[in-house]
C-alpha positions in Angstrom: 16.5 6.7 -32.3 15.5 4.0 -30.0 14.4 5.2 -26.5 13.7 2.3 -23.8 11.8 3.2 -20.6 11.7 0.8 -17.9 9.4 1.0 -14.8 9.4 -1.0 -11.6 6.8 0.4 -8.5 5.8 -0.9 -5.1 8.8 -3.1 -4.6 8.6 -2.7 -0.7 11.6 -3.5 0.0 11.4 -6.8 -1.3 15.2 -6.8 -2.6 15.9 -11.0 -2.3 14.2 -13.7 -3.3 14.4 -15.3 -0.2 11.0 -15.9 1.1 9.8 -14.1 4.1 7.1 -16.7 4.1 8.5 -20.1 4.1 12.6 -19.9 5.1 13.9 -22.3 2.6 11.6 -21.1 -0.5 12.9 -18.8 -3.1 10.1 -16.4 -4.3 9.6 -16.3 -8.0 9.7 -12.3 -7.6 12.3 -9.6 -5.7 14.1 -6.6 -6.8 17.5 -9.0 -7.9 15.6 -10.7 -10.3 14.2 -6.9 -11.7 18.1 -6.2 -12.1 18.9 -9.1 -14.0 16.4 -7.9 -16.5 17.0 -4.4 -16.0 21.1 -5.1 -16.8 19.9 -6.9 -19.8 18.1 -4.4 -21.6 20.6 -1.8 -20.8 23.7 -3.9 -22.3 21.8 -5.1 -25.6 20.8 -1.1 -25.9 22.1 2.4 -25.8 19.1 4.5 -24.3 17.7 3.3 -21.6 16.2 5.0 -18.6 15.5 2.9 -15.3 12.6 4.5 -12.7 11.3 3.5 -9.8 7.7 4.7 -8.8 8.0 4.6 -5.3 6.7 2.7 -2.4 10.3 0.8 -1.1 10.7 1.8 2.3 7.7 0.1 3.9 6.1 -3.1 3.4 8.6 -6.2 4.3 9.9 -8.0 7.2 13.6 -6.8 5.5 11.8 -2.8 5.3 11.1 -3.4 9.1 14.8 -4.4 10.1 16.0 -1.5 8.0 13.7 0.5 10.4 14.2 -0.8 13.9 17.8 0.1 13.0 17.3 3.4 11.7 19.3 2.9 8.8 18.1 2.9 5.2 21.7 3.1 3.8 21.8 -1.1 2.8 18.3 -0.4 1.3 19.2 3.2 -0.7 22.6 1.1 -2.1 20.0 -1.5 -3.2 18.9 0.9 -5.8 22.4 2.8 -6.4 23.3 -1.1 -7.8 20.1 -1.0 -10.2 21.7 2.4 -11.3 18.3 3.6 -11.0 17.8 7.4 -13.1 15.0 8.4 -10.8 13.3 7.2 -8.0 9.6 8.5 -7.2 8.1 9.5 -3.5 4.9 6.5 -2.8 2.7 7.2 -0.1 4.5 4.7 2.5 7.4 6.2 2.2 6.2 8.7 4.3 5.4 5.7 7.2 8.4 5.7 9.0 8.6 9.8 9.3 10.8 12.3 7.8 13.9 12.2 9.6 14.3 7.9 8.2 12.8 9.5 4.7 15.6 12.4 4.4 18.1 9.6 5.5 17.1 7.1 2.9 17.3 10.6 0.3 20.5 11.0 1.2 21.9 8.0 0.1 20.3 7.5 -2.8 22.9 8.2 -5.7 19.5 9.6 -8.6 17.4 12.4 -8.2 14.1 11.7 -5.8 11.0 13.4 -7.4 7.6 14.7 -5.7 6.0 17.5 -7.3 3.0 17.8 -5.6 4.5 17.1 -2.1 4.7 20.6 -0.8 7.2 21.4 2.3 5.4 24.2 4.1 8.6 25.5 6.4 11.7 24.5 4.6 13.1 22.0 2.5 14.3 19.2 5.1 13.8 16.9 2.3 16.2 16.7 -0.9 12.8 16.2 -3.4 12.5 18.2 -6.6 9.8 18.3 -9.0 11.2 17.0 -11.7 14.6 15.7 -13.5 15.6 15.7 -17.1 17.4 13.9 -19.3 19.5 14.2 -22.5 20.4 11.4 -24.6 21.8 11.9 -28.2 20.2 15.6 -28.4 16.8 14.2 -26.9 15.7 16.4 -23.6 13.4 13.7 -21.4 11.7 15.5 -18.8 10.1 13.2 -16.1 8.0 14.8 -13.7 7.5 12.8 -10.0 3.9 13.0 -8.5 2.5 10.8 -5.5 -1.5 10.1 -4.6 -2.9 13.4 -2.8 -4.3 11.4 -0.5 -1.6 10.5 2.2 -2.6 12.7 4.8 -6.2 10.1 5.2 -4.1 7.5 6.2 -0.8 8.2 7.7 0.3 9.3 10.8 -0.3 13.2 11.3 3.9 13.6 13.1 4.9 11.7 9.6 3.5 14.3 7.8 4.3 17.3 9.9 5.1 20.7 7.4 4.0 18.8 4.2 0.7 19.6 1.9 0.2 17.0 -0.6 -1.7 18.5 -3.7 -3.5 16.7 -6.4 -1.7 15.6 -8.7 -3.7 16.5 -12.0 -3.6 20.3 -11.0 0.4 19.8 -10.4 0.8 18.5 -14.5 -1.2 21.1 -14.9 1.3 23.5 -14.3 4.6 21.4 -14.9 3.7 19.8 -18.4 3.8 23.4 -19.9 6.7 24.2 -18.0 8.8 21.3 -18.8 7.6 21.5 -22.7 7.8 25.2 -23.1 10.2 26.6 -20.4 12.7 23.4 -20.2 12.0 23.0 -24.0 11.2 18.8 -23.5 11.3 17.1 -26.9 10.0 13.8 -24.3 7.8 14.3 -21.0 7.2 11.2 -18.6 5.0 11.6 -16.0 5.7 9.0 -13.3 2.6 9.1 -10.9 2.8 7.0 -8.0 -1.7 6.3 -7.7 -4.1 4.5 -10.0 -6.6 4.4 -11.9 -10.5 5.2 -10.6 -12.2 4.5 -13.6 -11.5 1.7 -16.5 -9.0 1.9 -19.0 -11.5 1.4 -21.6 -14.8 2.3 -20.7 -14.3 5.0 -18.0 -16.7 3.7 -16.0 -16.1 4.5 -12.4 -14.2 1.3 -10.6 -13.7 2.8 -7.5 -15.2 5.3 -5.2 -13.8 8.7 -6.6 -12.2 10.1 -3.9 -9.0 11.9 -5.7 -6.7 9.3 -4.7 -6.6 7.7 -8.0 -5.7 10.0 -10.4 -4.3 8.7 -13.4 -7.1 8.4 -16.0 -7.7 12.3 -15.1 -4.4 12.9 -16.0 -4.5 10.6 -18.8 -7.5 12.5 -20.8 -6.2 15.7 -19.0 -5.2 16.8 -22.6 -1.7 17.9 -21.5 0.9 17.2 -24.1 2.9 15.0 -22.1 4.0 11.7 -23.9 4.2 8.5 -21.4 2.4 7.8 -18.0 3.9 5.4 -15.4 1.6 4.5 -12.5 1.6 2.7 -9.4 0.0 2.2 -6.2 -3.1 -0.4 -7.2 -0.4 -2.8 -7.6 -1.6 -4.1 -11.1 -0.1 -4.9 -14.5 -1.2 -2.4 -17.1 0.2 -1.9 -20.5 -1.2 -0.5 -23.4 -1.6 2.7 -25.4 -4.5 5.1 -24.5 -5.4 8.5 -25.8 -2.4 7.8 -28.1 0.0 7.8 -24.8 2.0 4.7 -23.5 0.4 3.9 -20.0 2.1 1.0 -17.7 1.8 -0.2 -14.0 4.0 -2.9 -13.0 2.4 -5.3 -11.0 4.2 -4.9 -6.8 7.1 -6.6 -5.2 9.2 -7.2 -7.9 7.1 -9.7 -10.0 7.4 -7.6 -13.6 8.9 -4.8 -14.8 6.4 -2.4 -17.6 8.8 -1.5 -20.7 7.6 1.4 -23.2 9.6 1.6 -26.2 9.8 4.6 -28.5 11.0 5.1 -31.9 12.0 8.7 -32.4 12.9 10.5 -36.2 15.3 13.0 -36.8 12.9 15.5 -36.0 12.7 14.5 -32.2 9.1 13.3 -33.1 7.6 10.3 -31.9 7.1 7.9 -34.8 6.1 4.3 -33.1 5.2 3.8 -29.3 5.2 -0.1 -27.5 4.5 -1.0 -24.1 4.6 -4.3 -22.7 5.0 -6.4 -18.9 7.6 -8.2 -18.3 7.2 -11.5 -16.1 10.0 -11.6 -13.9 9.8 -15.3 -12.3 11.8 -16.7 -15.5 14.9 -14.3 -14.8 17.6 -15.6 -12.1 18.4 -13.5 -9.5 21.5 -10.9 -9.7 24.0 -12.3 -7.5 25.5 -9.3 -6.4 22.1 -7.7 -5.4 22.2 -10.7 -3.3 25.1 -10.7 -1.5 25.3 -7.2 -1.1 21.9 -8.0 1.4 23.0 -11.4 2.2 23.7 -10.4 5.8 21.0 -8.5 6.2 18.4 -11.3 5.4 19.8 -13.9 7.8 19.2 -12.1 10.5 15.7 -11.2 9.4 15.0 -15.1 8.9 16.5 -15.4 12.4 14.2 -12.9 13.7 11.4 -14.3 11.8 11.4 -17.7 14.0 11.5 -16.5 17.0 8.6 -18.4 19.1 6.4 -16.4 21.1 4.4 -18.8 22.5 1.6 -20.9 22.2 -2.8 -20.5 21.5 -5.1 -22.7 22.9 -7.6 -22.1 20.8 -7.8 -22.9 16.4 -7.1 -20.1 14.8 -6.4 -21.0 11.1 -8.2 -19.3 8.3 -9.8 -21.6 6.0 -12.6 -19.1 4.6 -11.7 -15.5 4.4 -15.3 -14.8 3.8 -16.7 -16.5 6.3 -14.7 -15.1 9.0 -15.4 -11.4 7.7 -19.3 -12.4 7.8 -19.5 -14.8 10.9 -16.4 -13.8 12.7 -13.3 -15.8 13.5 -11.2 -16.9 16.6 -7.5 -15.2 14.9 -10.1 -11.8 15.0 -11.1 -12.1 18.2 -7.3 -12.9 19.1 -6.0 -9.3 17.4 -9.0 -7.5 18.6 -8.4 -9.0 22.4 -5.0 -8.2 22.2 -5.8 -4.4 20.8 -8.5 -4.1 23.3 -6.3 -5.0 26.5 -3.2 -3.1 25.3 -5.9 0.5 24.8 -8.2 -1.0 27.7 -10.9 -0.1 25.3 -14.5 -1.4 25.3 -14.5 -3.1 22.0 -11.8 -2.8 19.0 -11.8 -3.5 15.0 -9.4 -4.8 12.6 -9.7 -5.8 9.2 -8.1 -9.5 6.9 -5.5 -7.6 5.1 -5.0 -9.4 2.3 -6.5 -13.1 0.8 -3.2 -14.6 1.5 -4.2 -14.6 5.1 -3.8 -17.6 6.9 -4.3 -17.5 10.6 -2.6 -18.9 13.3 -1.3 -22.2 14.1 -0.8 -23.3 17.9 2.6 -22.7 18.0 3.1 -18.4 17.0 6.3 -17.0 15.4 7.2 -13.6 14.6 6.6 -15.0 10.8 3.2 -16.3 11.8 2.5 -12.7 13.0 3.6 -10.4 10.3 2.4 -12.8 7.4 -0.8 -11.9 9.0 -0.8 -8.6 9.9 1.2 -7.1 7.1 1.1 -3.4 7.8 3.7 -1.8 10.7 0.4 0.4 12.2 0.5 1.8 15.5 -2.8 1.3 17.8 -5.1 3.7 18.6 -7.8 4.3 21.1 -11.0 6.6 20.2 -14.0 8.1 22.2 -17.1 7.6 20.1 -20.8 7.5 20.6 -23.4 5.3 19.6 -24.3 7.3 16.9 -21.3 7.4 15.8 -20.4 3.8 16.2 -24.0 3.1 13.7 -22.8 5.4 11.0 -19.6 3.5 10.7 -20.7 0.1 10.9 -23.4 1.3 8.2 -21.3 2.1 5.9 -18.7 -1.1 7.1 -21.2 -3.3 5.5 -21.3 -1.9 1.8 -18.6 -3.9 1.6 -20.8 -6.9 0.6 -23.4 -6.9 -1.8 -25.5 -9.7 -3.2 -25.6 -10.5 -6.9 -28.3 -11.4 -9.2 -28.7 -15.0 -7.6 -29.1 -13.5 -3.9 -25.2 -14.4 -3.5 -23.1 -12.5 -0.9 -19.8 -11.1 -2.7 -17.5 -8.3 -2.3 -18.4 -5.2 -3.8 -15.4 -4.6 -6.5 -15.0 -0.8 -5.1 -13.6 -1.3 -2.1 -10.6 -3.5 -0.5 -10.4 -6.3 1.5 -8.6 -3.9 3.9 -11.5 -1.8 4.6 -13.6 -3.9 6.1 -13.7 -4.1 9.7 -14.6 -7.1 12.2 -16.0 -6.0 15.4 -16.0 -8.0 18.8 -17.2 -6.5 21.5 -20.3 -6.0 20.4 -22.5 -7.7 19.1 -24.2 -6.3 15.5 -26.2 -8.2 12.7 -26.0 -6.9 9.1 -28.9 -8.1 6.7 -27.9 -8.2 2.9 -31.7 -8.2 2.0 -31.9 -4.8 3.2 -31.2 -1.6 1.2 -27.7 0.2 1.7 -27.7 2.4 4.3 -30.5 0.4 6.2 -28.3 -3.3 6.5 -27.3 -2.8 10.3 -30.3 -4.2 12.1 -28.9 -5.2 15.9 -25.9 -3.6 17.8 -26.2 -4.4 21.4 -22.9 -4.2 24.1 -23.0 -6.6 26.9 -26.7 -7.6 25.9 -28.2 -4.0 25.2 -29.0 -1.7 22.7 -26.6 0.6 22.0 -27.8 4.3 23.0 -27.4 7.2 20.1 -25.5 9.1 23.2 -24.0 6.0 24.6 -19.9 6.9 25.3 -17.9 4.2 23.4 -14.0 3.7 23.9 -13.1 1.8 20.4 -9.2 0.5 19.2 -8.3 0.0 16.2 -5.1 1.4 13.7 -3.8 4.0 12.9 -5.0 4.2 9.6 -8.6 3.8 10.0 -8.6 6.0 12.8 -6.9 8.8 10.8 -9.4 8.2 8.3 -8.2 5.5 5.6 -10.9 4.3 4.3 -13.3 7.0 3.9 -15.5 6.0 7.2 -17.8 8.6 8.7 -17.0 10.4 11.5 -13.2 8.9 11.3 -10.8 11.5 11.5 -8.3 12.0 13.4 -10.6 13.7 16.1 -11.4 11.1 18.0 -8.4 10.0 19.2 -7.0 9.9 22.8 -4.2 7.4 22.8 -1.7 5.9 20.6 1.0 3.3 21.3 4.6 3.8 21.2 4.8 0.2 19.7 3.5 -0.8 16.3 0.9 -3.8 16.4 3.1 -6.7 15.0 5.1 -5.9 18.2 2.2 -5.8 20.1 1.1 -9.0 19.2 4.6 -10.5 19.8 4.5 -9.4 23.1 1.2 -10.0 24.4 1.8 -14.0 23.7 5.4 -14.3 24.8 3.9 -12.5 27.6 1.0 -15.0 28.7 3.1 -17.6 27.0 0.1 -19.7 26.3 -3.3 -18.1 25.2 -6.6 -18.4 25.9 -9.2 -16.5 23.1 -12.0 -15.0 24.4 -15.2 -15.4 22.4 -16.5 -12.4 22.2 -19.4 -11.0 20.6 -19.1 -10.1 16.9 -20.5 -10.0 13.7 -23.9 -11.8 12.0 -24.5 -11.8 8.7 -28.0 -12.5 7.3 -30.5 -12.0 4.1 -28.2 -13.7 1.4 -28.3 -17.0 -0.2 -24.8 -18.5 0.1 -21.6 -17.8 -0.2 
């Protein structure tokens, strides 16, 4: 027998393939053009199973809509139409809190798996740990798991009642159970995180903090047969420790395919896995129309004019404005600071794709740049603690053998902060943990005991990231209003902005860039 398994992950709600970006562009990715594909395979075969790996209610102007009108049903019907078997929790599907979460559950027509999400009080949420299949005789037992690590980065009310454990001591206990008490000829474990060390080396790739747990799992030893992953938003494919291992890719631009040959015997006999390319497959019309109305109102939303910047503000050098500073930084960090009235504020380039600000701002312009729905937060820190962080800020650069600045490949863009508000000088020919050289607010040293009001989002200041000292602890205000919104307001507010130039980063000891 001939067993198909098809994976999609991360789509974040990016269903069309109209393009949030540029209104009259079709994107050469979305969720219809998965289902064409998806149909495909399931007409031209008899056993196919369909899961998604999480990570869909968060993410896209179209997620954001969905939101603001507190209703997920258009979105959960997206994936009744892919006649999805199983649909795996992702860590920011948690982002909009539990009540949106349970509603988007409840109108999904498949089974919604998270074994290691734990609910403490009660069962408000529909989850179980695990689902299983039979085709032709052939019990398939797919077991759910998400990254531990959610409660570092999301909003503590989100999360309320919930214990995320990790996900290789979960297996530990299911894999047995599914093979021995549920008497599984086939387990799949669909694990919404990454990988922390290479595929092929194991050498460590990222700092191992437990949110990536899939090549623990994958030389766990458990006698499970396939591993789906997610998260990392990569395109992997390939057989490992003589188990099928996929990822595919975010946003609808592939789909990962394992296919197993299976004798008489309920034995695995042959095992394939492969990525398919999506931007060649036309979009399913009735995926389409079924959020036709839905995405003309987001593109009417999305050119909105709030008003105007005096100042330039495009990005032409991503790297130059995370060493040197940039007018679009000081713009979010002015607008963060006034909103907390805090003494200086952080925020990070989310992704290389950003391209700052032309005079004239629209609601597109604003959430092409800051992609994430954060809220803002205002901490008390002190000096000390303000050093610590900006020390270990700065091991996100590193020099290579020619005395080059580039980005050290363990961490993300997103986890590296721009300060203004103070002025601070990092020097690359120093050792880590002795490259912050200067930090000086409104012309002086900063003072170990020196009281420090600082804003930033929600997710550093719960403690994405891994940063000293950040928490959760620190915090003394949040905003009602995410910071997309925030920015919206604060220009069609002023209608025409002036950015202040504030003291900010300086970058020395390297060679070029």
């Amino acid at each position: 027998m001939k067993l198909i398994i098809l994976e999609t992950t991360d789509i974040h709600s990016h269903i069309s393939t109209d393009s949030f970006k540029v209104p009259s562009r079709k994107e050469t990715f979305s969720m219809s053009r998965a289902k064409t594909y998806i149909d495909k395979v399931k007409e031209e075969n008899q056993n196919v199973i369909y899961i998604d790996n999480g990570d869909n209610l968060q993410g896209s102007p179209l997620a954001t809509f969905y939101h603001n009108n507190n209703d997920p049903k258009n979105l959960a019907d997206s994936y009744n139409l892919l006649r999805t078997d199983c649909i795996i929790l992702g860590n920011h599907d948690f982002n909009y809190g539990q009540d949106y979460l349970r509603s988007y559950i409840n109108h999904v027509k498949c089974p919604v798996l998270s074994a290691n999400t734990i609910q403490e009080s009660n069962n408000y949420l529909d989850i179980s740990p695990y689902t299983i299949k039979e085709i032709k005789g052939i019990r398939i037992g797919i077991l759910g798991l998400v990254t531990q690590y959610i409660p570092h980065w999301e909003n503590p009310k989100n999360i309320k009642g919930l214990a995320f454990k990790s996900a290789l001591n979960t297996a530990n206990y299911y894999v047995p159970f599914l093979r021995n008490k549920k008497n599984c000829d086939i387990i799949i474990i669909s694990y919404h995180g990454g990988f922390a060390k290479d595929l092929e080396s194991g050498n460590e790739i990222q700092v191992q903090t437990g949110e990536n747990e899939a090549y623990d799992l994958l030389y766990s030893g458990l006698d499970f047969d396939i591993l789906l992953t997610g998260h990392t938003h990569q395109e992997i494919a390939g057989v490992y420790n003589n188990i099928p291992v996929v990822q595919a890719s975010f946003a609808g631009r592939a789909i990962a395919e394992i296919t197993l040959e299976i004798n008489e015997n309920k034995k695995i006999i042959n095992k394939e896995s492969k990525i398919i390319d999506l931007s060649e497959f036309t979009p399913d019309l009735k995926l389409e129309n079924h959020i036709k109305k839905d995405m003309n109102k987001v593109q009417k939303f999305l050119d909105i004019s709030c008003g105007f910047i005096k100042t330039n503000a495009k990005v032409d050098s991503i790297m130059q404005a995370q060493i040197n500073g940039h007018p679009y930084i000081n713009l979010i960090n002015q607008i963060q600071m006034e909103y907390a009235r805090a003494d200086i504020a952080a925020t990070p380039i989310f992704t290389i794709e950003t391209k700052g600000f032309d005079e004239d701002i629209t609601m597109r312009d604003i959430i092409n740049n800051y992609i994430f729905n954060n809220t803002l937060m205002k901490l008390e820190i002190t000096g000390k603690d303000l050093k610590q962080i900006l020390e270990f800020n700065s091991n996100y650069f590193m020099l290579d053998e020619e005395g080059m600045i580039v980005q050290n490949p363990e961490y993300f863009i997103f986890n590296y902060d721009i300060y203004s508000g103070i002025e601070y000088t990092y020097d690359y020919s120093k050792d880590i943990g002795h490259r912050l050289t200067s930090l000086k607010y409104h012309g002086h040293d900063v003072k170990d005991d020196q009281k420090i009001t600082f804003a930033t989002n929600n997710y550093r200041a719960i403690g994405g990231g891994d940063f000293p000292v950040l928490n959760g602890n620190q915090i003394i205000w949040e905003s009602s209003e995410e910071i997309p919104e925030l920015i919206f307001d604060y220009i069609k507010e002023k209608k025409e902005v002036t950015i202040n130039n504030y003291p900010t980063v300086n970058t020395i000891g390297y060679k070029g860039i």
